[in-house]
N, C-alpha and C positions, 0 to 999 in steps of 0.2 A: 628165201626172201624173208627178210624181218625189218622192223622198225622196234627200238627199244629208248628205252627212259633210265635213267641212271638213277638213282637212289633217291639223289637229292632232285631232282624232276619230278621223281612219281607222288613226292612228298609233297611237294609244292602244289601239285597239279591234285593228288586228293583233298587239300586241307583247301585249296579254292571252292571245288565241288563243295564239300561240307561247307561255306558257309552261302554258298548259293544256294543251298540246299535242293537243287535237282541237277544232273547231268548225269550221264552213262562212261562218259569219258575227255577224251581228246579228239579231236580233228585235225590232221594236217595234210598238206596239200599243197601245188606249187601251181603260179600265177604267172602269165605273160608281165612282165613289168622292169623295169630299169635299163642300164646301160649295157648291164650283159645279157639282159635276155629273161630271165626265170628269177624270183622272188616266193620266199616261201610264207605259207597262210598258215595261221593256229588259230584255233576257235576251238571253246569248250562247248561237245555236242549233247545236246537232250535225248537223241532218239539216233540209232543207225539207221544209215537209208540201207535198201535193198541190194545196191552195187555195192556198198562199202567191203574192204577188207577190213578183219579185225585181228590186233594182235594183243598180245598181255606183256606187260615191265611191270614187274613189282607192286602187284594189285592193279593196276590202272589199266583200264583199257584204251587203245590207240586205232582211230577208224580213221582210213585212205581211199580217196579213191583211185579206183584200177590207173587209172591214166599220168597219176602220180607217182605210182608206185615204181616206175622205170627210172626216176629222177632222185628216190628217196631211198632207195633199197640199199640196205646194211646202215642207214642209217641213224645214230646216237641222240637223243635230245638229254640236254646238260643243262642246270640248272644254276648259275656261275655269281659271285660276286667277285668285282673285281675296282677296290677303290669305295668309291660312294655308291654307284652302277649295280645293278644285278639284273638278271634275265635269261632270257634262253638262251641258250647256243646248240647251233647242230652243227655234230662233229658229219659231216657227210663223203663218205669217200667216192663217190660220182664227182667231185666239182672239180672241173681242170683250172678253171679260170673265176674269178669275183673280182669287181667291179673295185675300185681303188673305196669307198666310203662303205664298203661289204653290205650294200642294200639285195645288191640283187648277183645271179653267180651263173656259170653255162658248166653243162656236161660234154 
């Protein structure tokens, strides 16, 4: 079971931490929401709760909780420009199906 961050993610995601100047890491996690069902959550966390899993990419810590972790398991968060656009993408191999506008996705 892992969750990992690509180069250009961990980079991104440390150099925000630094200029907040506090945070432990990453949170992510997955939400009742859209046409297919599951929508994923990202929040930069201060503190790990007690349930959290913790994993490491490239210095960065990444905290989940248990109940997401059956939706998220193996996988990728990528850090992407594409055009004028840039942002996250998860490469996630659980999603059978997403939603035609890729808000939200089912396993």
């Amino acid at each position: 079971m892992a969750i990992t961050l690509t180069e250009r993610a961990a980079k991104h995601v440390s150099n925000f931490i630094a200029k907040r100047g506090k945070g432990v890491g990453l949170r992510l996690g997955v939400r009742t929401s859209g046409c297919s069902g599951l929508a994923y959550k990202m929040e930069f966390a201060d503190q790990a709760g007690a349930e959290d899993l913790r994993f490491e990419s490239h210095g960065v810590t990444v905290l989940i909780d248990p109940k997401s972790l059956q939706y998220l398991d193996g996988t990728e968060l990528d850090f992407v420009r594409e055009g004028l656009n840039e942002g996250f993408k998860f490469n996630n191999p659980n999603v059978k199906d997403a939603c035609g506008c890729g808000e939200s996705f089912n396993v």
